[in-house]
Backbone as ProteinMPNN parsed JSONL, in Angstrom:
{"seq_chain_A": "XXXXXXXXXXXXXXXXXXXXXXXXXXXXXXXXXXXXXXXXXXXXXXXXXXXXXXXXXXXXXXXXXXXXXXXXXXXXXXXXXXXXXXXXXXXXXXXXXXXXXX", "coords_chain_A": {"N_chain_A": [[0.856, -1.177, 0.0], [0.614, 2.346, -0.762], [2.074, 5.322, 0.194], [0.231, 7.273, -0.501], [-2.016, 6.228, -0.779], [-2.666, 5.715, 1.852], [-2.724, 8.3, 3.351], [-5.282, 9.035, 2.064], [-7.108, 7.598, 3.021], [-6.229, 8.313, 6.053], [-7.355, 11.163, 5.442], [-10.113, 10.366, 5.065], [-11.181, 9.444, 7.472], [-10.609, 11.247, 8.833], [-12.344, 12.936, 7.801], [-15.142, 12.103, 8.628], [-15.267, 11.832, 11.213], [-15.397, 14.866, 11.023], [-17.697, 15.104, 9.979], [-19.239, 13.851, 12.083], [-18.389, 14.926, 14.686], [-20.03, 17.395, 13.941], [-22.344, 17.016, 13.551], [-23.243, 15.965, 15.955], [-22.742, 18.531, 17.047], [-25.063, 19.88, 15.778], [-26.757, 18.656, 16.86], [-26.815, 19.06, 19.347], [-27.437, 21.975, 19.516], [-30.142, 22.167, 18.568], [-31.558, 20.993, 20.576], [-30.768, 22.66, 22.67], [-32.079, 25.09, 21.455], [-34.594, 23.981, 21.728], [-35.049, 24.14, 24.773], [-34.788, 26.636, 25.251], [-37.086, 27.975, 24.095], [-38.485, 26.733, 25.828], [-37.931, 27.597, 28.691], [-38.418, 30.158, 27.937], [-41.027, 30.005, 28.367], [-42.294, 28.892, 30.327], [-41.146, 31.713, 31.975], [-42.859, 33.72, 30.731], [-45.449, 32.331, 31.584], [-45.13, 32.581, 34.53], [-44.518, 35.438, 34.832], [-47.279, 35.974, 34.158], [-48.976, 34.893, 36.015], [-47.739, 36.357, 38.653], [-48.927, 38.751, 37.8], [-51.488, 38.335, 38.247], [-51.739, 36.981, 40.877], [-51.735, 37.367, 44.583], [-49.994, 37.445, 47.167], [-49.309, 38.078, 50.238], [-46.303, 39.52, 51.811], [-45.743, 38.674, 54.237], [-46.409, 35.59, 53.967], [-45.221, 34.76, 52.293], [-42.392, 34.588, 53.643], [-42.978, 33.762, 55.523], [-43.562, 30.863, 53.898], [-41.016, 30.349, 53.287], [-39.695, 30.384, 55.278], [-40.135, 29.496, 57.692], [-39.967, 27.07, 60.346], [-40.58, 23.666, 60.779], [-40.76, 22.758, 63.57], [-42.105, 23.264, 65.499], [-45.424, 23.461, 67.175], [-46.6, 25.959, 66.773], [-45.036, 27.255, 64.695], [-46.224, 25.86, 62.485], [-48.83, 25.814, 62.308], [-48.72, 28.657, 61.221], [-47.444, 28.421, 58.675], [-49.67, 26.29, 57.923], [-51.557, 28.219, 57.281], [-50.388, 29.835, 55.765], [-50.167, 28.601, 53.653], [-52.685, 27.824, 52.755], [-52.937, 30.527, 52.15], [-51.769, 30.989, 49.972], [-52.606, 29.027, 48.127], [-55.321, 29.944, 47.397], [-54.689, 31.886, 46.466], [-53.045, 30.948, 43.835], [-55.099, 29.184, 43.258], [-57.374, 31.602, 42.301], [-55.884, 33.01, 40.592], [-55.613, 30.943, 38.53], [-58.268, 30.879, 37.832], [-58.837, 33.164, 36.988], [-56.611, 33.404, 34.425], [-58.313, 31.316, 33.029], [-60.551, 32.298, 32.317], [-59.179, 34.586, 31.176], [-58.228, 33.45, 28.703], [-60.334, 31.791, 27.416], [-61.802, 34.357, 26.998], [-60.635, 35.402, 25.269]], "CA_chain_A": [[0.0, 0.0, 0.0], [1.797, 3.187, -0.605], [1.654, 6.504, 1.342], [-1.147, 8.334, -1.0], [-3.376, 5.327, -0.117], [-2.837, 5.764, 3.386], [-3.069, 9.467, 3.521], [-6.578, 8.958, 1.619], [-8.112, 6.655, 4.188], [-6.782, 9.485, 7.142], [-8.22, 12.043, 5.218], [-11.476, 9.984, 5.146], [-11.501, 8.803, 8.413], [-11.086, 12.602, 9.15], [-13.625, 13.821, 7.224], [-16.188, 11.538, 8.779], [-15.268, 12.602, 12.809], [-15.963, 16.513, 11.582], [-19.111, 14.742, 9.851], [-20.01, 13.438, 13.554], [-18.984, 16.423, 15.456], [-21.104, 18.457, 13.49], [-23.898, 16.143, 13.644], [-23.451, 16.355, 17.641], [-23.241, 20.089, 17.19], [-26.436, 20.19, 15.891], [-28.189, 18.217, 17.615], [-26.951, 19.952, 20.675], [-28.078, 23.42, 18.936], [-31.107, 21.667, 18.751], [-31.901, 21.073, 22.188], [-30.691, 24.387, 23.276], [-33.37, 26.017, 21.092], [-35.976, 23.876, 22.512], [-34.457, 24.066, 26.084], [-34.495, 27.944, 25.184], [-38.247, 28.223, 24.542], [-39.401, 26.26, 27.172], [-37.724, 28.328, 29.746], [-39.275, 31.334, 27.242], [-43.065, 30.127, 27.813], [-42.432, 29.122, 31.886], [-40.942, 32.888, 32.083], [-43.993, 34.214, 30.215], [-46.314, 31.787, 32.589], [-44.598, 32.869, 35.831], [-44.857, 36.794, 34.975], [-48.766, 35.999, 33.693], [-48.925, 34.276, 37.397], [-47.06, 37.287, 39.369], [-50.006, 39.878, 37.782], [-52.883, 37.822, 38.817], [-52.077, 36.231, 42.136], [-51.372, 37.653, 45.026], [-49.761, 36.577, 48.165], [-48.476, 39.092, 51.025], [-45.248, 39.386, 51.797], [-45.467, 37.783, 55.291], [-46.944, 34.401, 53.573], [-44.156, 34.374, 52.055], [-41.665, 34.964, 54.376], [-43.301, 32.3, 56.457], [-43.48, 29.839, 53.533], [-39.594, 30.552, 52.771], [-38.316, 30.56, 56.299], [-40.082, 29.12, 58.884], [-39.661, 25.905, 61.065], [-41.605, 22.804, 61.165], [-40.572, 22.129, 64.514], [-42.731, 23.873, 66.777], [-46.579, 24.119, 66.093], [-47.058, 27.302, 66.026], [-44.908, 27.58, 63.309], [-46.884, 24.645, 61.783], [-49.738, 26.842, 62.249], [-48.604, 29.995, 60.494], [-46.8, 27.625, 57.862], [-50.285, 26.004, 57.181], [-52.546, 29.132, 57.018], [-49.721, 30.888, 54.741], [-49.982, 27.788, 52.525], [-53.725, 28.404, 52.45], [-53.289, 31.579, 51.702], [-50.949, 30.654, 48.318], [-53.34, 27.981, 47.57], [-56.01, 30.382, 47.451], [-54.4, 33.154, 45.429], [-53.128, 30.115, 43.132], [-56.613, 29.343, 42.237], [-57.845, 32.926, 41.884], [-55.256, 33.492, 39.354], [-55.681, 30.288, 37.789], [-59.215, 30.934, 37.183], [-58.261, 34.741, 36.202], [-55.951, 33.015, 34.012], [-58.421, 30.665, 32.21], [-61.457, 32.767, 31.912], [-58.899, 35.273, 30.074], [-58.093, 32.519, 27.61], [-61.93, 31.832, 27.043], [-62.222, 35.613, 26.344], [-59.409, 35.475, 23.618]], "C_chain_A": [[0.9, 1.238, 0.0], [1.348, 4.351, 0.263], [0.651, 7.21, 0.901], [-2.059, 7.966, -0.254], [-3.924, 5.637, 1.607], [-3.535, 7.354, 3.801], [-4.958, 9.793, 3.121], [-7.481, 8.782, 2.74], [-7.771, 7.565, 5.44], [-7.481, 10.07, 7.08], [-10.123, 11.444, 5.312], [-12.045, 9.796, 6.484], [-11.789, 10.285, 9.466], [-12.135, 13.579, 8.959], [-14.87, 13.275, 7.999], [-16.514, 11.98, 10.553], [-15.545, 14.078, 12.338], [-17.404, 16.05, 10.997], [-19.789, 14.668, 11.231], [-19.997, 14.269, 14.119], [-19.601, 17.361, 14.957], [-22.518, 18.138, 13.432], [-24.148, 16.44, 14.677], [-23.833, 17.855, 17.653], [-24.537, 20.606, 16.763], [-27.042, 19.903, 16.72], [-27.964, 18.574, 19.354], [-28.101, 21.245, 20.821], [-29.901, 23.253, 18.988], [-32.539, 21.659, 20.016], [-31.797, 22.125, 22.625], [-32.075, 24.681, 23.13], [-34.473, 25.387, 21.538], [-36.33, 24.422, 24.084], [-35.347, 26.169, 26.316], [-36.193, 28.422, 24.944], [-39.175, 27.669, 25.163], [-39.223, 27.493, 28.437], [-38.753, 29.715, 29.348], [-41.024, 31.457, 28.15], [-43.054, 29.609, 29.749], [-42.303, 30.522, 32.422], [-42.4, 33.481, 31.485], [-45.357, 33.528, 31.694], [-46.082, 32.368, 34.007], [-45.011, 34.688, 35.905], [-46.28, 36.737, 34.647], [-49.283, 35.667, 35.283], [-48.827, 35.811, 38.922], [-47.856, 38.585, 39.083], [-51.351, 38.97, 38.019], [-52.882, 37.339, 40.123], [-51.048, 37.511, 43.13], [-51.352, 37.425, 46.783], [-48.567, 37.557, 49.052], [-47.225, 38.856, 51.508], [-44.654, 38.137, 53.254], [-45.81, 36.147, 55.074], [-45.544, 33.956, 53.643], [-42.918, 33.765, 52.534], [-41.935, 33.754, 55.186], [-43.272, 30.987, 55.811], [-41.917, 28.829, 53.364], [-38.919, 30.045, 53.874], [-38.505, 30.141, 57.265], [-40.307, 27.404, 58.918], [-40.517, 24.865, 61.003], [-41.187, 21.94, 62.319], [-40.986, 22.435, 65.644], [-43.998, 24.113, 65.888], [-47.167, 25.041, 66.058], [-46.479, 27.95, 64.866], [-45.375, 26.568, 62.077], [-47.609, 25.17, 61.38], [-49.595, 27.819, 61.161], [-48.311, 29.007, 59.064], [-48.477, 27.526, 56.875], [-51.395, 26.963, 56.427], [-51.554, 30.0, 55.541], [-49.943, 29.768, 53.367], [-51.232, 28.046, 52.204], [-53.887, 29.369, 52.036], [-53.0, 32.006, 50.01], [-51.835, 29.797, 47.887], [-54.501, 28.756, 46.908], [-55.783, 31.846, 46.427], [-53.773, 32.455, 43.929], [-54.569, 30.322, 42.5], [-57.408, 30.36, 41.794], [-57.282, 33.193, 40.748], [-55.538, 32.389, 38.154], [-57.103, 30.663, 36.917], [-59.369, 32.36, 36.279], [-57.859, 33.968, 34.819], [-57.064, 32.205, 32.648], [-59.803, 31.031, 31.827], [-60.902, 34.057, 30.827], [-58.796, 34.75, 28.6], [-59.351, 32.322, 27.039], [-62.189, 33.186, 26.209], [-61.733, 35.566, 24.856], [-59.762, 34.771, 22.272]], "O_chain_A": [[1.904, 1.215, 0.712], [0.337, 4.291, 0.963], [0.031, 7.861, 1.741], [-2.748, 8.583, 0.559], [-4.991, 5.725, 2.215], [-4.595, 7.518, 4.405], [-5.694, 10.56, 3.742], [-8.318, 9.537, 3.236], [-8.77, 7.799, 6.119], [-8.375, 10.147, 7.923], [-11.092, 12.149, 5.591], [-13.25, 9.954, 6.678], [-12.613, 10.476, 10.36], [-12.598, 14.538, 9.577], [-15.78, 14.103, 8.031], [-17.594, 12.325, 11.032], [-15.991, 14.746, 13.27], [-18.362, 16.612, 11.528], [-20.784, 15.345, 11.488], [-21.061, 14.816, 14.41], [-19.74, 18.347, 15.681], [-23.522, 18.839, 13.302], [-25.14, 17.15, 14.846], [-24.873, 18.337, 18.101], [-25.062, 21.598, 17.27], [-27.817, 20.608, 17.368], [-28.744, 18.383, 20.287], [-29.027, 21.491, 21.595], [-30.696, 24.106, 19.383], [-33.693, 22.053, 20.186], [-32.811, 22.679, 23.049], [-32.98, 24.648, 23.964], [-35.439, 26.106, 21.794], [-37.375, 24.914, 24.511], [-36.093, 26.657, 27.165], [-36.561, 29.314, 25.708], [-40.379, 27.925, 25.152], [-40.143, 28.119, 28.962], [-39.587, 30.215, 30.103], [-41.786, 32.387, 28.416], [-43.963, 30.111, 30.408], [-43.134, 30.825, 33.279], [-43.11, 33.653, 32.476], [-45.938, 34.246, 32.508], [-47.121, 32.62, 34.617], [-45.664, 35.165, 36.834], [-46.719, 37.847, 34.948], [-50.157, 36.445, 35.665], [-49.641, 36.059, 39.811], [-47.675, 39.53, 39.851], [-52.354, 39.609, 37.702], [-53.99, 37.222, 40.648], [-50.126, 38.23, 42.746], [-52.34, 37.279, 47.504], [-47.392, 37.748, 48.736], [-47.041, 37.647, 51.654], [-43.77, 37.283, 53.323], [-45.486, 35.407, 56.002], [-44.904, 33.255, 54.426], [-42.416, 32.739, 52.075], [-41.098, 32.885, 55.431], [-43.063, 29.987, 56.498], [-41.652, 27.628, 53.325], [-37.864, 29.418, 53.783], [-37.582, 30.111, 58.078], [-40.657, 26.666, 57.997], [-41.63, 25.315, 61.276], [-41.191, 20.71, 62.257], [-40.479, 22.059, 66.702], [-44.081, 24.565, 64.746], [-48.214, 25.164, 65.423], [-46.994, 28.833, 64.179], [-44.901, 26.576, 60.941], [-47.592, 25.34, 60.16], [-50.371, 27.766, 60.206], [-49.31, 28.973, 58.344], [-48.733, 28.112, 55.823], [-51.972, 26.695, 55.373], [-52.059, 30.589, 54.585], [-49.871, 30.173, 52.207], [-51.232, 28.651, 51.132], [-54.941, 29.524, 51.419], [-53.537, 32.772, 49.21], [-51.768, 29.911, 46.663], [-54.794, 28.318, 45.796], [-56.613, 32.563, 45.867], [-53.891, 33.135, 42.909], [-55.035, 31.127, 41.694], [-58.189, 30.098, 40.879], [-57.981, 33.604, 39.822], [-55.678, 32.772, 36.992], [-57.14, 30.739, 35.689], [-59.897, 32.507, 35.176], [-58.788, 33.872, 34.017], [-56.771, 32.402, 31.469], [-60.378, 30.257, 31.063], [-61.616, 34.53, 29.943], [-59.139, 35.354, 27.584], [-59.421, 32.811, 25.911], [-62.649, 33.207, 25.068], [-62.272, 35.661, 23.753], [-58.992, 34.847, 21.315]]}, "name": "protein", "num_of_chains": 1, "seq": "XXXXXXXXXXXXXXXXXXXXXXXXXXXXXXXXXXXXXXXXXXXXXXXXXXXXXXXXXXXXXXXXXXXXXXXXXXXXXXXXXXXXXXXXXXXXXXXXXXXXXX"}
């Protein structure tokens, strides 16, 4: 076999790995862009969410930070969760009587 031959079959064997990494590179690119408008349409959902519901700051604060090891902070805990549960479904229904309108 002489050295052209050989050089041929690198060059081929080369050509076919930037074939594959470019195949990968798509189909990374791919994913991104889906990746990329999912996050898009949760961001859109979350700010559609954040003008219809509303949930005082101390809920919060209590959902975020307090203890489940004493029950009075069990207490506050469960009424603040009631209180998100409750501004949840307000918005939801906000939410799906606007869609109806549309």
């Amino acid at each position: 076999m002489s050295n052209s031959c050989l050089c041929r079959g690198c060059l081929s064997f080369s050509a076919q790995a930037v074939d594959d990494d470019i195949s990968f590179i798509q189909s990374q690119n791919r994913g991104l862009q889906v990746q990329t408008q999912n996050q898009r349409a949760l961001l859109a959902e979350i700010q559609n969410l954040l003008r219809t519901v509303h949930v005082d700051q101390e809920a919060l604060t209590t959902l975020t930070q307090d203890s489940l090891e004493k029950s009075q902070s069990i207490r506050r805990l469960e009424a603040a969760a009631v209180q998100l549960y409750k501004a949840l479904q307000a918005g939801r229904d906000t939410g799906s009587l606007s869609r109806q309108a549309a």
